[in-house]
Backbone bond lengths (Angstrom), bond angles and torsions (degrees), N, CA, C in turn:
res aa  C-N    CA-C-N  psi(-1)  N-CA   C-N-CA  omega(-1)  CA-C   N-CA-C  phi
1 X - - - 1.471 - - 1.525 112.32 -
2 X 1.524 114.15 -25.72 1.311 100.37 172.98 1.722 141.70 -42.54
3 X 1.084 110.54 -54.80 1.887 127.26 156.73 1.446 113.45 -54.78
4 X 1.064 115.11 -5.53 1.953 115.46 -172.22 1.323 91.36 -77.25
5 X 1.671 129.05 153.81 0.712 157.95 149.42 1.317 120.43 -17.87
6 X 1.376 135.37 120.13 2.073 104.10 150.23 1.381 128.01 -99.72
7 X 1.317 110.41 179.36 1.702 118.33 -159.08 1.970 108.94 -39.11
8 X 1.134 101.01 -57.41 1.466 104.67 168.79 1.634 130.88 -40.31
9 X 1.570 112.52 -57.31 1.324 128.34 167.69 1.847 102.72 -52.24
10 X 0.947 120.00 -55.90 1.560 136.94 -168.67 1.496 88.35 -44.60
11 X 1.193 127.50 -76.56 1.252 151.11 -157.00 2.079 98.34 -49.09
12 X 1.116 120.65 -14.62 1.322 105.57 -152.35 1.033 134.82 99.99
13 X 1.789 123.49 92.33 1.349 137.22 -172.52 1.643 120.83 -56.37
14 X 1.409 110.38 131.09 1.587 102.65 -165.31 1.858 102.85 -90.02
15 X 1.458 103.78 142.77 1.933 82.27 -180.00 1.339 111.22 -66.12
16 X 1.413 90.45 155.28 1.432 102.65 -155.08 2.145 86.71 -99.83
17 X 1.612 100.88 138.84 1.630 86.15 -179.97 1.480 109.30 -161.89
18 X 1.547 105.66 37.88 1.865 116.20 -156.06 1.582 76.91 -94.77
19 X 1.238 130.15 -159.14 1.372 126.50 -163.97 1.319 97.04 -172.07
20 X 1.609 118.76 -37.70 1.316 115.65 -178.44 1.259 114.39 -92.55
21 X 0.935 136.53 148.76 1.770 151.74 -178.29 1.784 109.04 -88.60
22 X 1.039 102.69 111.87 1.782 131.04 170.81 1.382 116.19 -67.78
23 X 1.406 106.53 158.50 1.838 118.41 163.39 1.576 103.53 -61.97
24 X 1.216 95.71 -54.83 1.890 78.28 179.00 1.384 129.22 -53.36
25 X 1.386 136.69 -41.73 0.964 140.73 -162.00 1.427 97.78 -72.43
26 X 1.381 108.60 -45.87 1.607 113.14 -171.96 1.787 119.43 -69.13
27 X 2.087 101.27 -34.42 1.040 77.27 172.84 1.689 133.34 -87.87
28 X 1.609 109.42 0.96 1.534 113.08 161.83 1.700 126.21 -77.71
29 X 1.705 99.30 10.67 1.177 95.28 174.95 1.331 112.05 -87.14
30 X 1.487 97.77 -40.93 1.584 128.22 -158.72 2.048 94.71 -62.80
31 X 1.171 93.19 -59.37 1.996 113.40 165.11 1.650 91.51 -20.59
32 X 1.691 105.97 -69.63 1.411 113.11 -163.14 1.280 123.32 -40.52
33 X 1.322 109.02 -44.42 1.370 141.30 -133.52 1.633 89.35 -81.56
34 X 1.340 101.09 -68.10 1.417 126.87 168.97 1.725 113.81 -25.88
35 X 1.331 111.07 -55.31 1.581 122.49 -155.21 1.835 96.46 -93.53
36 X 1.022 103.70 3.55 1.880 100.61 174.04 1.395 105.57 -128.91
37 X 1.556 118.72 2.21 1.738 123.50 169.53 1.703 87.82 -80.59
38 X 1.343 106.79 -51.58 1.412 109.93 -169.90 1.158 135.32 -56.97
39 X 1.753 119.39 -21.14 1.177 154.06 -159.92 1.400 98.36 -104.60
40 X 1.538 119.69 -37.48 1.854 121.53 169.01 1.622 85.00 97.07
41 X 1.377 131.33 35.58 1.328 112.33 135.82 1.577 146.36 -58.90
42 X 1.455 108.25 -29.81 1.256 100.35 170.18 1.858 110.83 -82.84
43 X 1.156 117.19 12.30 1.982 105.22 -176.40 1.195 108.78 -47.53
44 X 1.094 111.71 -34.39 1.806 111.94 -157.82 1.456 109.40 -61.15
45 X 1.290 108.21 -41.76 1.878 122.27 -146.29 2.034 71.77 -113.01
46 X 1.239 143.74 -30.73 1.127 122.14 -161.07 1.548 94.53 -138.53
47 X 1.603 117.37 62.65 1.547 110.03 172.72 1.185 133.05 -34.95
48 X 0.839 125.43 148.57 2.078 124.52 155.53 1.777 107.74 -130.12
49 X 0.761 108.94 79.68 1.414 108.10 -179.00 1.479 113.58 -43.37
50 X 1.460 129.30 152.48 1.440 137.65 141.33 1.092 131.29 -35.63
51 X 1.778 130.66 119.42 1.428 100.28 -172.47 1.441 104.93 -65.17
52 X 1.363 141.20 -26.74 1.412 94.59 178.27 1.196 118.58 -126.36
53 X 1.156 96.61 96.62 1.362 129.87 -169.23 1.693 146.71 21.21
54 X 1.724 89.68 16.11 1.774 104.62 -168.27 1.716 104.33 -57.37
55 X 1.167 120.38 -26.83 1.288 129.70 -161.81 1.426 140.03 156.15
56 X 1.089 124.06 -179.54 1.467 116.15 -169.40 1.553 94.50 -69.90
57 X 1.784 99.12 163.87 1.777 80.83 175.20 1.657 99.67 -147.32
58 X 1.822 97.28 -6.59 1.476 85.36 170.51 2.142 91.60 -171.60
59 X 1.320 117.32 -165.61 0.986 120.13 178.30 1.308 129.58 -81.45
60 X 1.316 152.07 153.83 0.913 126.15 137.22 1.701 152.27 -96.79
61 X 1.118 108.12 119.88 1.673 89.46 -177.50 0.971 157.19 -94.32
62 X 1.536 112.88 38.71 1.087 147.88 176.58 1.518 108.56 -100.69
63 X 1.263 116.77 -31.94 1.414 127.67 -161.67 2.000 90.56 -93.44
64 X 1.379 102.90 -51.95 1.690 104.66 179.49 1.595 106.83 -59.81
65 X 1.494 129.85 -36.82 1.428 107.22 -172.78 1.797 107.37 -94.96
66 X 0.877 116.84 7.15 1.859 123.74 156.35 1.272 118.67 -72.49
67 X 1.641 120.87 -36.03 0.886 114.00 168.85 1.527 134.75 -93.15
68 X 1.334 79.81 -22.66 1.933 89.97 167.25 1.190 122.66 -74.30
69 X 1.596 113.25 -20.04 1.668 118.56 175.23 1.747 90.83 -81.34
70 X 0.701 123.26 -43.91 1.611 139.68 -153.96 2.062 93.46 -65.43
71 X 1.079 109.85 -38.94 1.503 118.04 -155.25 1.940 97.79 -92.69
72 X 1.430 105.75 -57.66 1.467 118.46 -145.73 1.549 100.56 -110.74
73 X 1.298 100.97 98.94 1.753 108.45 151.79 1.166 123.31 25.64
74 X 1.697 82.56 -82.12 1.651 104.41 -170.49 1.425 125.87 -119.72
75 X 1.241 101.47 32.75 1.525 121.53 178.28 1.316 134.92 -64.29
76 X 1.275 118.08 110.47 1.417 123.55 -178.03 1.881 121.36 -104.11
77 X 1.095 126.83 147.22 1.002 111.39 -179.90 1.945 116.38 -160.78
78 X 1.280 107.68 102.10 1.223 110.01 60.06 1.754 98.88 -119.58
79 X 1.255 114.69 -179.96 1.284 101.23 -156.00 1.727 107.79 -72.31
80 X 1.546 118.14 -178.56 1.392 133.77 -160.53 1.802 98.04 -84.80
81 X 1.231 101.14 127.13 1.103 92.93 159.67 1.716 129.27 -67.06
82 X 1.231 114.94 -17.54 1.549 129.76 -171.02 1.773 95.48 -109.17
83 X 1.420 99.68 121.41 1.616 95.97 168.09 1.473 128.82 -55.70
84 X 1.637 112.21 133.41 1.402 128.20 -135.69 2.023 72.68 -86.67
85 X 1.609 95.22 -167.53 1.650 101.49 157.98 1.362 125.78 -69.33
86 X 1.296 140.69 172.45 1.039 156.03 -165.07 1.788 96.52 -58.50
87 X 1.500 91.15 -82.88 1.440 92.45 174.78 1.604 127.77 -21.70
88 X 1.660 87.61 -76.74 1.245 106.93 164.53 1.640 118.00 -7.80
89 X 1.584 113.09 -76.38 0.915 118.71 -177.58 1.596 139.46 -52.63
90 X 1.610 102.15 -36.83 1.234 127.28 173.18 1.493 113.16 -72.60
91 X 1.416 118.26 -16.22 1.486 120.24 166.31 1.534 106.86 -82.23
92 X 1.311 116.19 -31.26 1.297 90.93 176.66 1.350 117.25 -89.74
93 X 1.748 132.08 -26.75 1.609 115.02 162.50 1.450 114.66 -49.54
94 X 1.177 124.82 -20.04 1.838 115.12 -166.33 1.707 90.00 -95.85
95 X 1.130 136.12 -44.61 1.968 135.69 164.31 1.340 96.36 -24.01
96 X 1.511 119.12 -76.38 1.481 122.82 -145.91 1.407 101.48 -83.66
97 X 1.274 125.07 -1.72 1.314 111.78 168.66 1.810 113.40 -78.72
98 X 0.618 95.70 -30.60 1.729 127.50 178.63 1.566 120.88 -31.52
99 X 1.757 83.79 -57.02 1.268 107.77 -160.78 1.531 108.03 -115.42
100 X 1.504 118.30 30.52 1.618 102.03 -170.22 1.538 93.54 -122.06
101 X 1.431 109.73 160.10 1.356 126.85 171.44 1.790 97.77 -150.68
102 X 1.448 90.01 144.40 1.325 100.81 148.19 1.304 149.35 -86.68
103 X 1.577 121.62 88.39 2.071 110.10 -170.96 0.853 117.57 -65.80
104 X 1.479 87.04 159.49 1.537 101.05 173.37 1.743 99.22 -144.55
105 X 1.495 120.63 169.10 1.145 123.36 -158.61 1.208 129.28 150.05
106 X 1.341 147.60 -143.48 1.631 139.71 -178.35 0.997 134.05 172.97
107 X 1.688 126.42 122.34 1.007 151.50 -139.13 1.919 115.55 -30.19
108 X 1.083 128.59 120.78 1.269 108.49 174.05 1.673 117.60 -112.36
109 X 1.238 109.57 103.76 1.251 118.14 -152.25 1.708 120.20 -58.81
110 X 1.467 103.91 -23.07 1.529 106.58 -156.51 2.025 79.57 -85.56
111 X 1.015 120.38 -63.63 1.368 124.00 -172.15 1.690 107.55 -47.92
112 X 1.228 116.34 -37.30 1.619 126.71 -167.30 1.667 111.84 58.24
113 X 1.927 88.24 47.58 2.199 90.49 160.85 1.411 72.67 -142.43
114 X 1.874 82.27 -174.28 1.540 105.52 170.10 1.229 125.90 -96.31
115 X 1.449 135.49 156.78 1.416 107.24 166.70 1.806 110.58 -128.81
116 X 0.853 83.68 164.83 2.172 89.25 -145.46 1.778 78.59 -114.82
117 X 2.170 83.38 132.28 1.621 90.83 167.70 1.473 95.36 -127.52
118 X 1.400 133.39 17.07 1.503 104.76 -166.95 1.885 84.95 -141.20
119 X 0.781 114.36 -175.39 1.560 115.13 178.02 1.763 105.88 -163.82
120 X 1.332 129.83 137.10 0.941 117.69 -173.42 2.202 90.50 -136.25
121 X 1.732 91.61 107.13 1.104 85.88 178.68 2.077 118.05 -93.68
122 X 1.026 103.08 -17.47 1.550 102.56 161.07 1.438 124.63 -30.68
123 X 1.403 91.76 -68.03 1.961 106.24 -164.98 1.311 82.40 -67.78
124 X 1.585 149.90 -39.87 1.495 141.09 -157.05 1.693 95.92 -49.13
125 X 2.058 90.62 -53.27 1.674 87.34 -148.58 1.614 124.77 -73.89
126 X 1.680 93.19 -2.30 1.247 97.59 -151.44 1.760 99.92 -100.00
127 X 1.669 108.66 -8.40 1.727 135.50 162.32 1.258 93.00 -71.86
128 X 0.871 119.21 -54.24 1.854 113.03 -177.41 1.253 137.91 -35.31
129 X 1.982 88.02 -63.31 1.708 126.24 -163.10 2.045 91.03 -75.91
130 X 1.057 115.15 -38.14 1.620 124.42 175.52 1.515 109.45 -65.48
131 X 1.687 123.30 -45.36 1.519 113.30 169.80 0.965 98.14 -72.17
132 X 1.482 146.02 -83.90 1.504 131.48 -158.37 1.582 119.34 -23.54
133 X 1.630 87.92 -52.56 1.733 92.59 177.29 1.241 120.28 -35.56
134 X 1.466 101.18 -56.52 1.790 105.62 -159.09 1.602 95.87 -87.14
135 X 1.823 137.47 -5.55 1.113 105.55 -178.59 2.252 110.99 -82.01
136 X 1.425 94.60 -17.96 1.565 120.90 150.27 1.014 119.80 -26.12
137 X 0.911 96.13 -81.62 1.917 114.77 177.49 1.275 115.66 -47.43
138 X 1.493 116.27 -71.40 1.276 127.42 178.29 1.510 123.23 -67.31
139 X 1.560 119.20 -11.25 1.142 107.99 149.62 1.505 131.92 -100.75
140 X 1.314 102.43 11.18 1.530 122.86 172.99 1.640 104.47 64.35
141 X 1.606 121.08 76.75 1.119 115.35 -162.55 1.563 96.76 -143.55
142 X 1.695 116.44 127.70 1.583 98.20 -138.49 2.097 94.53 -98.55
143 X 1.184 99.85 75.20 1.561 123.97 171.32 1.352 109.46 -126.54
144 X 1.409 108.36 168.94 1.629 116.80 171.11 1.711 97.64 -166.08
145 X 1.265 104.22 115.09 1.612 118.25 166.62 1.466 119.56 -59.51
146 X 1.493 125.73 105.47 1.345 115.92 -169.92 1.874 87.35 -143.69
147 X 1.542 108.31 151.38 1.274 120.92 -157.05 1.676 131.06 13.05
148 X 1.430 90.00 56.44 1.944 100.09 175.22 1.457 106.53 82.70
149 X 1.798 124.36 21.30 1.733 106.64 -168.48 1.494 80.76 -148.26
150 X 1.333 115.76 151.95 1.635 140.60 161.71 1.636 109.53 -67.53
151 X 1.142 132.57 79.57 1.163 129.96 175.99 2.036 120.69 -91.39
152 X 1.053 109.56 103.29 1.305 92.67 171.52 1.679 147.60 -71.59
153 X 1.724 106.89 155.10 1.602 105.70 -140.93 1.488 91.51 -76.85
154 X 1.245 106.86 -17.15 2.229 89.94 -162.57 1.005 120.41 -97.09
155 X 1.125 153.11 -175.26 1.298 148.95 167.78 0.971 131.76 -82.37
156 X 1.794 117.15 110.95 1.761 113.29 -166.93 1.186 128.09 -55.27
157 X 1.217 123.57 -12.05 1.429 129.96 -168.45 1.946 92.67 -98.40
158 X 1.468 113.32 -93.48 1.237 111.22 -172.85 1.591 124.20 -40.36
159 X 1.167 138.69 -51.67 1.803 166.91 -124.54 1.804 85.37 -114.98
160 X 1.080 105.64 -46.35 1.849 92.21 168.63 1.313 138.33 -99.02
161 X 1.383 107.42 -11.77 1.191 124.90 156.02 1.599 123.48 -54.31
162 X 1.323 112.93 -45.66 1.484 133.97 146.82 1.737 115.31 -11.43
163 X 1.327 86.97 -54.73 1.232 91.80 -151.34 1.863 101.28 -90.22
164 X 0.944 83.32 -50.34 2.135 118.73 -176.32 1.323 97.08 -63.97
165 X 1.831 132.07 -26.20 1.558 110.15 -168.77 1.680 102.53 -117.69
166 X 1.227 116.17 157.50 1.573 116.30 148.88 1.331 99.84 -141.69
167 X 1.768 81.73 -178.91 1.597 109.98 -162.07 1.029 115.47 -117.39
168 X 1.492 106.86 127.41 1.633 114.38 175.90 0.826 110.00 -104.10
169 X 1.664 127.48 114.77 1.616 127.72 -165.01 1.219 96.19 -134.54
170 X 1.654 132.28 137.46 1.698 118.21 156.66 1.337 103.17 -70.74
171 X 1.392 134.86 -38.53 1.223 117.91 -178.78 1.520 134.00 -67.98
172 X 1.011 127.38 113.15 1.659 151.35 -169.24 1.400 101.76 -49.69
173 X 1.651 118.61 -67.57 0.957 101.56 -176.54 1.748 124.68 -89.02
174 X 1.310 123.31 -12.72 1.552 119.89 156.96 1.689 114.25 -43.68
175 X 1.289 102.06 -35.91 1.607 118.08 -154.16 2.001 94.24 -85.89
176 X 0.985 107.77 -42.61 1.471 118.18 162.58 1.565 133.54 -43.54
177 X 1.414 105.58 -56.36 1.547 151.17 153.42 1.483 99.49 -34.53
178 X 1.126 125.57 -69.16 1.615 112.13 -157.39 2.170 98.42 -112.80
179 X 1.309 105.78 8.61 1.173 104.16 164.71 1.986 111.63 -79.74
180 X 1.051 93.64 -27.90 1.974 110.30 -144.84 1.829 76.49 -99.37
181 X 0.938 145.10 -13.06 1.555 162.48 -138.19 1.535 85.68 -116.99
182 X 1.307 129.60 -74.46 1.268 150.40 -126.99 1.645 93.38 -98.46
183 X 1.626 106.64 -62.77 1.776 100.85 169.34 1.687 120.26 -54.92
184 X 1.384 101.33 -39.58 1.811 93.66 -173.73 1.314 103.72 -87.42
185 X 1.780 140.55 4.59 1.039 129.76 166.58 1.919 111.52 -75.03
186 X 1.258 100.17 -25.75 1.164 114.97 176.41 1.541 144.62 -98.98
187 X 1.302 101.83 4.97 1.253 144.96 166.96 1.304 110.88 -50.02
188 X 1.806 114.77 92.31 1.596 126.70 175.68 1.827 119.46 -30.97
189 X 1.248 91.48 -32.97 1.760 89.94 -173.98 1.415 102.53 -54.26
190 X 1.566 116.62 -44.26 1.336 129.91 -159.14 1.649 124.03 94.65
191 X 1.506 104.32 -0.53 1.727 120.75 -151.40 1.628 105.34 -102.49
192 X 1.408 106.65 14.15 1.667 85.75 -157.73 2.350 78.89 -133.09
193 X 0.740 123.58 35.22 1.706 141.11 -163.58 2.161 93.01 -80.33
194 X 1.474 98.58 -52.15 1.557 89.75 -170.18 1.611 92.32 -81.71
195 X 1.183 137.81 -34.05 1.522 129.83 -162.42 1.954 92.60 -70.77
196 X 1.236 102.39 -7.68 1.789 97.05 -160.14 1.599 93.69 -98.76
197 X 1.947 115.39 -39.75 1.445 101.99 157.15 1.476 138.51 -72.04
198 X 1.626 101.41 3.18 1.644 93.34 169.24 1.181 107.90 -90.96
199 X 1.326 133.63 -26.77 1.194 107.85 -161.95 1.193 104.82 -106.81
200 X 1.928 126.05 7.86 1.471 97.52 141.62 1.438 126.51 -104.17
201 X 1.308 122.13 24.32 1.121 138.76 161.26 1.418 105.62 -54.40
202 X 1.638 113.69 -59.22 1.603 137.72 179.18 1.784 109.01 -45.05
203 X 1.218 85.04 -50.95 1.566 100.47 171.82 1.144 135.86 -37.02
204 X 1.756 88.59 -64.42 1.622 104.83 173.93 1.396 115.53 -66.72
205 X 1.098 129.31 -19.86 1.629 134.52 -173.50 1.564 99.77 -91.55
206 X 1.133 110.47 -19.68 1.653 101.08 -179.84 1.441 106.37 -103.71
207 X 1.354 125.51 -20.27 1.604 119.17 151.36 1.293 136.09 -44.99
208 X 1.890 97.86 -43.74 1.437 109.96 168.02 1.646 132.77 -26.48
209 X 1.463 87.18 -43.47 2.079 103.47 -168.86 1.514 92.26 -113.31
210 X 1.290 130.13 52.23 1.418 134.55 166.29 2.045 101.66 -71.49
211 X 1.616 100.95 -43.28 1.445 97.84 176.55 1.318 108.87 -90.27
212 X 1.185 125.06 -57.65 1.671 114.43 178.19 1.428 119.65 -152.13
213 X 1.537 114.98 145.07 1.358 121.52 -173.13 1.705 136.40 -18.78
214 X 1.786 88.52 -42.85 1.329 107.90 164.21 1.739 132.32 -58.93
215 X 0.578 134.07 78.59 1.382 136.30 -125.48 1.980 88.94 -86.77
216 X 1.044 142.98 -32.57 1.481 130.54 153.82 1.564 117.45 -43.79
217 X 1.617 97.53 -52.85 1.316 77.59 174.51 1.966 140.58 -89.60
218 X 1.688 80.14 -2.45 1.718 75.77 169.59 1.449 125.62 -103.62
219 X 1.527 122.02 10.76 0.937 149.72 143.36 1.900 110.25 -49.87
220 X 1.500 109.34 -65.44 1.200 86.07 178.77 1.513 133.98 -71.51
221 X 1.750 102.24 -28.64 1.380 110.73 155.79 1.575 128.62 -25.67
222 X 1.442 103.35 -52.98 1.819 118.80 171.97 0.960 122.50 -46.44
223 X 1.605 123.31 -54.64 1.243 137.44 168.67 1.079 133.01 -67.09
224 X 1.542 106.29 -26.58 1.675 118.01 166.93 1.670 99.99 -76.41
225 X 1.121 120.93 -8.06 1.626 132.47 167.95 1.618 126.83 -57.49
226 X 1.656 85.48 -54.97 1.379 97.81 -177.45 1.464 119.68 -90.68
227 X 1.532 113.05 -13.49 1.660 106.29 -166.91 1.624 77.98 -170.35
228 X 1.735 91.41 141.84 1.562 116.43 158.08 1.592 107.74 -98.88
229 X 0.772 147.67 -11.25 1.057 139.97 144.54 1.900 152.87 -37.21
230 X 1.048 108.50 89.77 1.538 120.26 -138.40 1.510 89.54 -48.61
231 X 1.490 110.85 -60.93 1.528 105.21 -166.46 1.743 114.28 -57.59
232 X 1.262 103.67 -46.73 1.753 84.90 160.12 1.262 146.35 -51.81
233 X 1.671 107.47 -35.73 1.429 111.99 169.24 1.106 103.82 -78.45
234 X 1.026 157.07 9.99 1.792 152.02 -174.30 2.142 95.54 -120.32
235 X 0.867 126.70 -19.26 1.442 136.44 172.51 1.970 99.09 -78.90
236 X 1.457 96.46 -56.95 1.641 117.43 -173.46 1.644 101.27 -43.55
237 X 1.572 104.39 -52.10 1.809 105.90 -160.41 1.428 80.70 -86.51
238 X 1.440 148.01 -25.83 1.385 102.05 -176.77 1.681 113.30 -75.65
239 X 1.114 106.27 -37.27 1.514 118.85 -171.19 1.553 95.41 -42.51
240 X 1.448 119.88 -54.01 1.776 124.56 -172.32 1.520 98.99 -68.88
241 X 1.081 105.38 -41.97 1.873 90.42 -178.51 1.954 124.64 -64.08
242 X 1.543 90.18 -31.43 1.897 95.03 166.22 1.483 109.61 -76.43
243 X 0.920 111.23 -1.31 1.709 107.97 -176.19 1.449 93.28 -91.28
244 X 0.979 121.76 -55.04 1.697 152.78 175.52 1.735 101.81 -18.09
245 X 1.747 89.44 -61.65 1.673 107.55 -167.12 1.365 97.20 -82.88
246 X 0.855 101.88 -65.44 2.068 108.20 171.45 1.563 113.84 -18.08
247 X 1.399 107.07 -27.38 1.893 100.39 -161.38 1.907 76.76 -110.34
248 X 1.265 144.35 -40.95 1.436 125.17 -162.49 1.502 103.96 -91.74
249 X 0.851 130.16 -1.39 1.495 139.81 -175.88 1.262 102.47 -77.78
250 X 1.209 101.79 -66.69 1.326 117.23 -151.90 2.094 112.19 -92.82
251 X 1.437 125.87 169.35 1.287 103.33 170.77 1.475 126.22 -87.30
252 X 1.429 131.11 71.97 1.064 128.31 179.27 1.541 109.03 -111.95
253 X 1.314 130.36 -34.00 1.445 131.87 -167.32 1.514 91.04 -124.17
254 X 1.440 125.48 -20.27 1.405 106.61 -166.72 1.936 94.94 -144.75
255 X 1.236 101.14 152.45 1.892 98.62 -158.46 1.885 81.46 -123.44
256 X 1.086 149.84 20.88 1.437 129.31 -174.41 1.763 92.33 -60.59
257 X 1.414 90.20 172.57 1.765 116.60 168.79 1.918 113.02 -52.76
258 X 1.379 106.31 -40.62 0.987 117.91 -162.12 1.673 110.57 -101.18
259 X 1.518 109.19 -0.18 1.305 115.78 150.12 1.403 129.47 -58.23
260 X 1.535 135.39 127.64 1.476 122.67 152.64 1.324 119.60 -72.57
261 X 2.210 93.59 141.98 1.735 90.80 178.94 1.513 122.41 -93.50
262 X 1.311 106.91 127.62 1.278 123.26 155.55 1.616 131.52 -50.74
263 X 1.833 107.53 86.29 1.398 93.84 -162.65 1.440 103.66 -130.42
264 X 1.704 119.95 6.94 1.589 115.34 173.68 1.174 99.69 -84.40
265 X 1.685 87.88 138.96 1.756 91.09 159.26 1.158 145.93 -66.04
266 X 1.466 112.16 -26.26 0.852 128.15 -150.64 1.811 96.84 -108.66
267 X 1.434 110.41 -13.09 1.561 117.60 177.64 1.864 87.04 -81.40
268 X 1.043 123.75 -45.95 1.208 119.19 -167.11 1.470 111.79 -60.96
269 X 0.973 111.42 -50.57 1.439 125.64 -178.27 1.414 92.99 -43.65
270 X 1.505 112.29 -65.66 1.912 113.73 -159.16 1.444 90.00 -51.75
271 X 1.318 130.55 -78.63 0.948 131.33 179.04 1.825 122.30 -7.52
272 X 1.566 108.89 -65.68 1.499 103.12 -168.55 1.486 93.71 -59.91
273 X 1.379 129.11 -46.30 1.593 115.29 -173.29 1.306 115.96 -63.13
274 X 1.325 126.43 -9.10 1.389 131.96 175.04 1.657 94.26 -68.72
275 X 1.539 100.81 -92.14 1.709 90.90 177.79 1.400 130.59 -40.17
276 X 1.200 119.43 -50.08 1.577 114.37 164.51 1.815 117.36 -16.55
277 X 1.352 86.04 -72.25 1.485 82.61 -163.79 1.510 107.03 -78.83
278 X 1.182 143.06 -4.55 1.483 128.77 160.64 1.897 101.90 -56.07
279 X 1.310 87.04 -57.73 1.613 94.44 -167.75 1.720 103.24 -52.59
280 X 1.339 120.88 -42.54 1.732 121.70 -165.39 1.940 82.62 -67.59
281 X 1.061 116.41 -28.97 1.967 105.67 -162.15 0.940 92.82 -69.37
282 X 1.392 136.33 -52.83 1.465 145.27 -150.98 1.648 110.76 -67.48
283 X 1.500 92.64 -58.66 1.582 114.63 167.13 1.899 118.86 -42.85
284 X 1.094 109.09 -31.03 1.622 129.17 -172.27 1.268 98.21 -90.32
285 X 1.123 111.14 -59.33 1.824 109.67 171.13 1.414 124.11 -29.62
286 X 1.279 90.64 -66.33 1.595 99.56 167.72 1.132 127.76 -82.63
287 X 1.398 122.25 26.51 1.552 122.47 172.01 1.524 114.49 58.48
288 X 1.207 126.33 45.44 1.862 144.43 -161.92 1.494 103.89 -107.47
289 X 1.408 97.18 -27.39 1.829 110.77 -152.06 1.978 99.01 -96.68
290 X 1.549 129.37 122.79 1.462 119.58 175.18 1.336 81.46 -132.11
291 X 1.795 96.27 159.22 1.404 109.28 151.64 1.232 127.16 -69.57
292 X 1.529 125.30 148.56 1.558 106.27 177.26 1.975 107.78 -83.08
């Protein structure tokens, strides 16, 4: 039962999409950090030999904070009790991956330690790369540690743009529409994803007639906006027309009997970045889009 799940996890993981790094996360790292010094993971990379000489018998830490000052920027040691910077931090999960092994070895009685002849740094990293994971996860922090590096989960282009752009709209309620879109897409619970594709679903249909009521023809207007280019604008209106069918088809703008339900998440998700970015192109076109 230990590795099982708890009530929360069970229930359905919320996307994870915070960006900045917390006391908590840091201080179960720091916890971590602690409980595999203790365990004689670092001996390998930071010997302490036996005095007489059967073998290593534990770490040293004198030898580990030379090299950690020696290696990392912004390296402190022993580490901060107060979470360092971002960076900061991420230099030191990718360090300690570096440097860990697991011993193994046997009891040396007259001294009362062990002394370790074999080291198995694989299984270390791969105990590691699994806690980091889950302290990730569980602090909802939108990274994922994969071959010894902090890689982040969202997408650099769209997921920061989010954050990095606003909208200058005269219209109140368009401007409403993809605000209320943008918070409940991002919404820690994870629960609010279809309420976040309707209302930029809503969006996108009310962008449509930005030039005129007629909505064919200010549609093509848009596109004659973004590109003179025939074969692009003829790619452009199909792309808007599957979006088109995509939102009446299906139950996102319209709930009849004879609607299909929209219930992956992860279709939903593609989806809001589908509309998103027609709408962010359109928006850019017309000079709508500033940095904050």
């Amino acid at each position: 039962m230990e590795n099982e799940p708890y009530y929360s996890q069970r229930q359905g993981q919320p996307i994870i999409r915070d960006q900045e790094m917390g006391q908590k996360f840091w201080d179960a790292f720091v916890g971590y950090i602690q409980e595999m010094g203790q365990k004689n993971y670092f001996a390998e990379s930071f010997p302490e030999l036996c005095p007489d000489g059967s073998g290593i018998c534990a770490y040293s830490d004198g030898l580990l904070k030379s090299r950690l000052l020696g290696e990392l920027p912004l390296g402190e040691w022993p580490l901060p009790a107060d979470v360092p910077s971002q960076e900061g931090a991420f230099d030191f999960i990718e360090f300690f991956y570096r440097v860990i092994s697991v011993p193994s070895g046997s009891y040396h009685p007259f001294f009362r330690h062990y002394d370790y002849h074999s080291f198995n740094k694989d299984r270390a990293q791969v105990e590691y790369s699994t806690r980091i994971n889950q302290y990730l996860q569980n602090c909802r922090l939108a990274y994922d540690f994969i071959d010894g590096q902090v890689k982040s989960s969202i997408s650099p282009v769209l997921d920061f743009s989010f954050k990095e752009e606003e909208f200058s709209l005269e219209d109140e309620h368009l401007s409403v529409l993809l605000h209320s879109a943008v918070e409940d897409f991002f919404d820690k619970s994870g629960r609010k994803k279809s309420k976040a594709l309707e209302s930029l679903v809503d969006a996108y249909e009310r962008l449509k007639t930005v030039e005129s009521p007629n909505k064919k023809a200010s549609i093509d207007a848009i596109i004659s906006k973004i590109s003179i280019v025939e074969e692009v604008k003829q790619k452009l209106n199909e792309d808007m027309r599957m979006l088109t069918e995509i939102a009446n088809e299906f139950t996102i703008r319209h709930h009849e009997m004879t609607k299909r339900q929209l219930t992956d998440d992860d279709l939903i998700e593609y989806l809001f970045y589908a509309y998103y970015n027609v709408i962010r192109l359109v928006l850019k076109k017309y000079g709508k889009i500033s940095k904050r």
